[in-house]
N, C-alpha and C positions, 0 to 999 in steps of 0.2 A: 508105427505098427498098426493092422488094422487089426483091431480087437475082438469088432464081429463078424470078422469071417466072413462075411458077404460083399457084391458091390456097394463101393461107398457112393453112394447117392444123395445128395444135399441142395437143399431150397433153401435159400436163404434171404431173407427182405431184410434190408439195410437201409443206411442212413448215405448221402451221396458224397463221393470224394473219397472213400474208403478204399480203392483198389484193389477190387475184386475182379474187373476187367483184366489187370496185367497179371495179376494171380492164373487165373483161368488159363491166359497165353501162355505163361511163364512154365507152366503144369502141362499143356499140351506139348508144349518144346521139348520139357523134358524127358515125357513119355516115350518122346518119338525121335527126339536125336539122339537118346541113349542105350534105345532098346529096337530091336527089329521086330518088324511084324507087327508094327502098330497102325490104328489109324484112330487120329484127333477130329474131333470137328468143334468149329467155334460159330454158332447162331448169333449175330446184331442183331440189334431195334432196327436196321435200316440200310441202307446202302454207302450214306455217309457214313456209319456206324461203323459201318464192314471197314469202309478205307482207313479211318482209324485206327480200328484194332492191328490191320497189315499193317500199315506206316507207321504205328508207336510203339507198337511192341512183338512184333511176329516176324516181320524182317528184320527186325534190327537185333532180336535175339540172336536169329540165325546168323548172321552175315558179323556181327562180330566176336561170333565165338573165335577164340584161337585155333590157326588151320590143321592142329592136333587132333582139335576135340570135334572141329564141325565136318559133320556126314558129306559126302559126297549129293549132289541132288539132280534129275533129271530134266527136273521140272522146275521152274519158280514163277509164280504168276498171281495176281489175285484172282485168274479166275479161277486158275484148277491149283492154287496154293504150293506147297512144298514137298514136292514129291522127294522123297528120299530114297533113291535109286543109283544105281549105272546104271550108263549108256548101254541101251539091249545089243548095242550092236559088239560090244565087249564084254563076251561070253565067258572068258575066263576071271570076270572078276566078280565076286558076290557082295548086293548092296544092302542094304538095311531093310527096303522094302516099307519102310513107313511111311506115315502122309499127313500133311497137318493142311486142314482147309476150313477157311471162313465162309460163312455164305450169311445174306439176310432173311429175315424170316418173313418177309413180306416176297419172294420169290425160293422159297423150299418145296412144295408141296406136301410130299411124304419124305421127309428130313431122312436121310440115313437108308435108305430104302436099298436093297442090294449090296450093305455093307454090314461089317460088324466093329461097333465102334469101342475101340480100349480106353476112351479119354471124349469125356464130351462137356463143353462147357457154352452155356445160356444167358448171353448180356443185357439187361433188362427185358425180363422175357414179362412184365406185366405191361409191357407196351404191344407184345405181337399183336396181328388183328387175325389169326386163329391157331392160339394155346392149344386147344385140346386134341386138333389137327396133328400139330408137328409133336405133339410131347408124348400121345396116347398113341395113335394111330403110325406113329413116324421113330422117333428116338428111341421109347421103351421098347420098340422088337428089336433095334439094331443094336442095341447096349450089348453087349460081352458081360455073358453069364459067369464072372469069376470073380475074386475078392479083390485081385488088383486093380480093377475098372471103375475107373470117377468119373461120374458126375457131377456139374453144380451148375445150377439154375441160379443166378441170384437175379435184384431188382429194389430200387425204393419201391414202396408201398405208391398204390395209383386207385384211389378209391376202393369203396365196397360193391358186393352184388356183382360182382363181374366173374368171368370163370375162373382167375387166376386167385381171386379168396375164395372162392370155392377149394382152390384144389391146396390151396396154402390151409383151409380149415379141417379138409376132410383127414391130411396128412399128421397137421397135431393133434385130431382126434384120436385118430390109430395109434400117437404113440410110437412103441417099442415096435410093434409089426408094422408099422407103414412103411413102403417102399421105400419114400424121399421124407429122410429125416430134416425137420423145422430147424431152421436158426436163426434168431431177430439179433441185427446187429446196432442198436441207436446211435446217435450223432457222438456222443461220450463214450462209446469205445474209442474213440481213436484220440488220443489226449490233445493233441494240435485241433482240436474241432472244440474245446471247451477254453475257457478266460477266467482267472481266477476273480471272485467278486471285490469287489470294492474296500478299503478296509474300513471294518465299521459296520460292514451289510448285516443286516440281521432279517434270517429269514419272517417270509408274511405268512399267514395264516393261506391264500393264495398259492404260491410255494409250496410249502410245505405239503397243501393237497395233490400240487402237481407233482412235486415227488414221491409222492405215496401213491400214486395212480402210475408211476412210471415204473 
């Protein structure tokens, strides 16, 4: 349930291996082969990125749903993604009209431009080579003004002084009003990413600061 009533919009800087990638697909699919009138877009770091995200999780959610549950499609391609349609030329049968598409962020321009997006998801967007391009100038007009519309940016952390700590800073300064709400996810959320210590270990003085700074 969303609680505040507005779009859920979420930046999130993590730890890697967390899957937040097939999260992201998994959330565009749903949006859009369950519901009509939708339209998903999913940004890579890259082009290999992009082939990825198709071939591991975006075709293969589609294609093996059971032929119950999965939409009908006009289209399936990486370049123009999964059109969720009938054939126009069968007039008498009405499609979903949804659309799930990958692109990389290193050939977007103005990202979403002509569209209104109900699902939009960001795979290490601290690698694009121009953030404030496709985010400010590109997705933020095209986002769908309603409560049901997600967003999520995520990414490992990729140095300081660059636009994307900026906009990850200026976000948890605002708090409660900012747009895109902060979420740090470290290596120890995800219990398969930690090793129990040794028996016998007794924390060091070392330790102990780095856990207290964590």
């Amino acid at each position: 349930m969303n609680r505040r009533e507005k779009p859920q919009y979420v930046v999130v800087i993590k730890s890697r291996q967390l899957g937040l990638s097939q999260l992201g697909c998994a959330l565009s699919a749903w949006k859009c082969l369950f519901k009509s009138g939708q339209d998903a877009l999913i940004i890579s770091e890259d082009d290999d990125k992009t082939k990825h995200l198709w071939n591991s999780y975006t075709l293969p959610i589609y294609r093996q749903l059971p032929w119950f549950l999965r939409p009908e499609a006009s289209s399936i391609s990486i370049e123009s993604g999964i059109m969720l349609d009938t054939n126009p030329k069968e007039t008498h049968v009405v499609g979903l009209k949804s659309s799930i598409r990958i692109i990389a962020a290193n050939s977007t321009g103005h990202a979403g431009q002509g569209r209104k997006l109900n699902m939009f998801h960001g795979s290490e967007f601290t690698s694009w080579p121009t953030f404030n391009d496709v985010i400010e100038r590109g997705i933020e007009n095209a986002l769908y003004e309603d409560k049901d519309t997600i967003a999520i940016l995520e990414s490992t952390a990729k140095g300081s002084g660059t636009p994307t700590h900026s906009f990850w800073n200026k976000m948890a300064r605002l708090g409660e009003s900012a747009k895109w709400e902060t979420v740090f996810l470290p290596y120890f959320t995800d219990r398969t990413h930690v090793l129990a210590p040794h028996r016998g270990w007794v924390l060091t003085a070392k330790d102990e600061k780095r856990r207290d700074t964590v």
